[in-house]
C-alpha positions in Angstrom: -39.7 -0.5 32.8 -36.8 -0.9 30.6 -35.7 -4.6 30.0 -32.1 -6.0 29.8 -31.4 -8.5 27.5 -29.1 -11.4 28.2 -27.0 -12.6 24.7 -24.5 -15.4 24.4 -21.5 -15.1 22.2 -19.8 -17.2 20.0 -16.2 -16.5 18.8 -15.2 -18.3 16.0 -11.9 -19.6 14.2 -11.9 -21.9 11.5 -15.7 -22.7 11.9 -15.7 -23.5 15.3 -16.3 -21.9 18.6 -13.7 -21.2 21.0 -13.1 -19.3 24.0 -10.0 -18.6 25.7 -8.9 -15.5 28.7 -8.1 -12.0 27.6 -8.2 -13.1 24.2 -5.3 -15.9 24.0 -5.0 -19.3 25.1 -8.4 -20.7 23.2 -9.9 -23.5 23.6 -12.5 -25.3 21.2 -15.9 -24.9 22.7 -18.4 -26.5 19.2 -20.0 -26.0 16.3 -21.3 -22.3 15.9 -24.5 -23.7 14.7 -25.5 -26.2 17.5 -24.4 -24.1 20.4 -26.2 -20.9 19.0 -29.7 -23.4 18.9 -28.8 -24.4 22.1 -28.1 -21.0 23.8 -31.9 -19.9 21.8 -33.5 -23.0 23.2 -31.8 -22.2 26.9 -33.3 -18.5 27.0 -30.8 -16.6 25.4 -32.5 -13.1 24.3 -29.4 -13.2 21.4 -26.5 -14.4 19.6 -23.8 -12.5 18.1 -20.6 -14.2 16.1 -18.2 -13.3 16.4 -15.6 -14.2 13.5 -12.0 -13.3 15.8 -9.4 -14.4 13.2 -11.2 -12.4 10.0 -9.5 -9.5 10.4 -6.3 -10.3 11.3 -5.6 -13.0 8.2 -7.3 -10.2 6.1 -10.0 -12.1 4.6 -14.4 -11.8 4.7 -16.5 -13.4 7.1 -17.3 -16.7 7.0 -20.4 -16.8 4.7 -21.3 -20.3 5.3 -21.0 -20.5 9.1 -23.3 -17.6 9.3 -26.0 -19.0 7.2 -26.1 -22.4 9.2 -26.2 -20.7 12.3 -28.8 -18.1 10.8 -30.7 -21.3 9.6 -31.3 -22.6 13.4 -31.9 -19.2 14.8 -35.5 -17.7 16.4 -34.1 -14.8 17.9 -31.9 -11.8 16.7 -28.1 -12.5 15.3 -25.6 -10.3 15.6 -22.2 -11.1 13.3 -19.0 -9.4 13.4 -15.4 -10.1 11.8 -14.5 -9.2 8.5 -16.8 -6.9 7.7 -15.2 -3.8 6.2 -17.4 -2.3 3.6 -21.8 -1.8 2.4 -20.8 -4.7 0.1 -19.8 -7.2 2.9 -22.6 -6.3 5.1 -25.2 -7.0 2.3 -23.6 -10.2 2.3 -23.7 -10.9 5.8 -27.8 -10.0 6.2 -28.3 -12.0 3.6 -26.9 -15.1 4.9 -29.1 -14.1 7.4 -27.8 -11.9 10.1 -30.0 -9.1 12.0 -26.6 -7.0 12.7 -23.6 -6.8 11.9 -21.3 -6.0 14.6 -17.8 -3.3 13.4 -14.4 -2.8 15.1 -11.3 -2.6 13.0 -13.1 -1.0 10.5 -15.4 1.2 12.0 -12.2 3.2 12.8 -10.5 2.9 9.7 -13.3 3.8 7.7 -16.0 5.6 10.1 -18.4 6.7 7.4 -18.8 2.5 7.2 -21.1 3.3 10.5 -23.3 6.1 8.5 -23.1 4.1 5.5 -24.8 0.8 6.7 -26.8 2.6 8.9 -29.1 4.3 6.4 -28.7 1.1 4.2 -30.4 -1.2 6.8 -30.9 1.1 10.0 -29.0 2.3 12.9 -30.6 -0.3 14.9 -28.2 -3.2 12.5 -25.5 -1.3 13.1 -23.2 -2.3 16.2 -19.9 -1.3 17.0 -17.6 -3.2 18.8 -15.1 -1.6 21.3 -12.4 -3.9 22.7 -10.9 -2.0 25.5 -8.0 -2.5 28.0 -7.5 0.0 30.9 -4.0 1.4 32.0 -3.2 0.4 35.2 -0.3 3.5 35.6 -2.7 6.2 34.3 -4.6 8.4 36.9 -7.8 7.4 35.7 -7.4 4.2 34.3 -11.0 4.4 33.7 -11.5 7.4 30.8 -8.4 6.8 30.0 -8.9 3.4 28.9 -7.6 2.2 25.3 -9.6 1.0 22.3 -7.5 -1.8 20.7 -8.2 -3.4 17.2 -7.6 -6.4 15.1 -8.3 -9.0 18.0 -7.2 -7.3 20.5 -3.4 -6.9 19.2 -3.2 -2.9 18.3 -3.4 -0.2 20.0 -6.2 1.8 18.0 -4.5 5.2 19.7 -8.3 6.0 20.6 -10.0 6.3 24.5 -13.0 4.1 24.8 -15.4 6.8 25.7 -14.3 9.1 22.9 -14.7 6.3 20.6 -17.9 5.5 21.9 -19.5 9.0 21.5 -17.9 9.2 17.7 -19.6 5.9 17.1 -22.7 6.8 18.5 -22.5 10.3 16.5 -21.6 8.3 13.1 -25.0 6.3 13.3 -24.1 3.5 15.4 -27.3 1.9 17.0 -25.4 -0.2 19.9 -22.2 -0.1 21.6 -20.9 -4.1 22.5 -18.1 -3.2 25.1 -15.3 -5.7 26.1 -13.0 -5.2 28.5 -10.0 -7.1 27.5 -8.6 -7.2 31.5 -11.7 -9.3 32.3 -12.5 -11.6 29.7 -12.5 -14.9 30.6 -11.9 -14.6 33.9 -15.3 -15.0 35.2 -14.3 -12.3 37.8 -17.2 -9.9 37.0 -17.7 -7.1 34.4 -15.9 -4.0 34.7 -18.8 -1.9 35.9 -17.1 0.9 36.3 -15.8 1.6 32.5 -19.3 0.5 31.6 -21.0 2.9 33.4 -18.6 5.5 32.0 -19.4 4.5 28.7 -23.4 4.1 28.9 -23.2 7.7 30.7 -21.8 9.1 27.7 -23.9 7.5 25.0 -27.6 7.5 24.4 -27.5 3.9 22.6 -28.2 0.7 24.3 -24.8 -0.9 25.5 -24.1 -4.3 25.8 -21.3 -5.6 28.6 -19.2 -8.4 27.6 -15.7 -10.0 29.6 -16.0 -11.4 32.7 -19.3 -13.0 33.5 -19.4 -15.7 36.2 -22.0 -15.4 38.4 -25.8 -14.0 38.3 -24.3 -11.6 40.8 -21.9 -10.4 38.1 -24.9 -9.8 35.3 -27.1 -8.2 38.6 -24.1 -5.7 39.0 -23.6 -4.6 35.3 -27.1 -3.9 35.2 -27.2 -1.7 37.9 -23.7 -0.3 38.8 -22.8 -0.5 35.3 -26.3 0.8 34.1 -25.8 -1.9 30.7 -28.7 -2.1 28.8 -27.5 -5.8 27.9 -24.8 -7.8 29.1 -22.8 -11.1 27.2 -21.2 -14.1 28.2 -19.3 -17.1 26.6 -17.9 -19.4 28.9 -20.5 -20.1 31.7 -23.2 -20.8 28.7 -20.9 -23.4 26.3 -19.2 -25.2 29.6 -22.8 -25.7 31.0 -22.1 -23.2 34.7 -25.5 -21.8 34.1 -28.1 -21.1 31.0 -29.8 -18.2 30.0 -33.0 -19.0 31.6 -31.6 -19.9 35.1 -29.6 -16.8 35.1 -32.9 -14.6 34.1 -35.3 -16.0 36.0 -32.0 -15.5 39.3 -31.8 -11.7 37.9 -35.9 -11.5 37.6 -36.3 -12.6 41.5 -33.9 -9.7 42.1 -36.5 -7.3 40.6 -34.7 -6.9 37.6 -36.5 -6.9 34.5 -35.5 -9.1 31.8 -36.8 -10.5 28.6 -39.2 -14.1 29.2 -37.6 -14.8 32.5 -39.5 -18.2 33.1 
């Protein structure tokens, strides 16, 4: 029986972690290093880092935050932001990251995908789709938009498109945000996920809008998510990865060391 994996995430700006709703209004949440620990301690199956202001000021990823989160780590680490090229990958696994997580430059530079898959393997190599639906479209659904560079451009791609491309350019996951939900704690958008896991053969991690085990029980079925994120309910203490697996495990659905 397939398992789904439960991953906290940790946006960072100026070496700390913050966390706002649909991508404005942040708020500082703590050091990257303790609350990834904690999170690993509390169940979580992951950790991706995200580094949110790297791409927009035009500058790397921040080297040193990654290696003292790496240094407190057990389980997998994901890290995104800045990374536009083989070189600043190979800097990123070796200040010890598992992944490395493209947006902004996955679509400027798609052969980035195929390049750092072969480097370090498809499975290293996640691609990150910020998406925000139209509400005036007549399927707001496959007609949602990728946006780039933190959520501020419109990439003039649809998410499932994207998605496919990604998938066809040696992407090994897809990490899915909906933009509309994040931060809301108002539940995933199940539908565009399930759009997007229909469409793709890769494992496809749900982020925006987690609130409630309900929530994380919905994306994994409705949504058929192969993993699902969440920020806010882990830092501010609303529920940690164990109580939420062994809630989703009672429900008969398998996850990853639920006790």
């Amino acid at each position: 029986m397939l398992t789904r994996r439960v991953i906290a995430c940790l946006d960072v700006r100026d070496g700390r972690v913050v966390k706002g709703v649909q991508f404005v209004d942040l708020i500082d949440a703590g050091d990257p290093a303790e609350l990834a620990w904690r999170h690993a301690e509390s169940g979580a199956d992951e950790i991706v880092l995200l580094d949110i202001t790297a791409t927009h000021e035009g500058r790397a990823t921040l080297l040193d935050t990654v290696r003292r989160t790496a240094a407190q780590l057990f389980v997998p680490l994901t890290v995104g932001g800045g990374i536009r090229t083989l070189q600043d990958a190979e800097a990123v696994f070796a200040a010890g990251a598992d992944k490395v997580s493209l947006n902004s430059a996955a679509l400027a530079s798609p052969e980035l995908m195929t390049e750092i898959g072969s480097e370090f393997g498809a499975q290293a190599v996640v691609v990150a789709i910020d998406a925000r639906r139209d509400p005036q479209a007549a399927d707001p659904v496959r007609s949602a938009r990728v946006y780039t560079h933190g959520g501020r451009r419109d990439a003039g791609r649809t998410v499932v498109e994207w998605a496919c491309e990604a998938e066809s350019r040696g992407a090994g996951e897809i990490l899915l945000t909906s933009m509309d939900a994040d931060g809301t704690r108002s539940g995933f958008d199940c539908e565009l996920t399930a759009a997007v896991s229909t469409a793709v053969g890769i494992p496809v991690i749900a982020s925006g809008g987690a609130g409630s085990v309900g929530d994380f029980a919905e994306v994994f079925t409705a949504g058929h998510a192969d993993a699902a994120l969440a920020a806010s309910i882990f830092h501010f203490g609303v529920a940690s990865a164990r109580e939420l697996k062994a809630q989703l495990a009672a429900q008969k659905i398998a996850v990853r060391y639920p006790c």
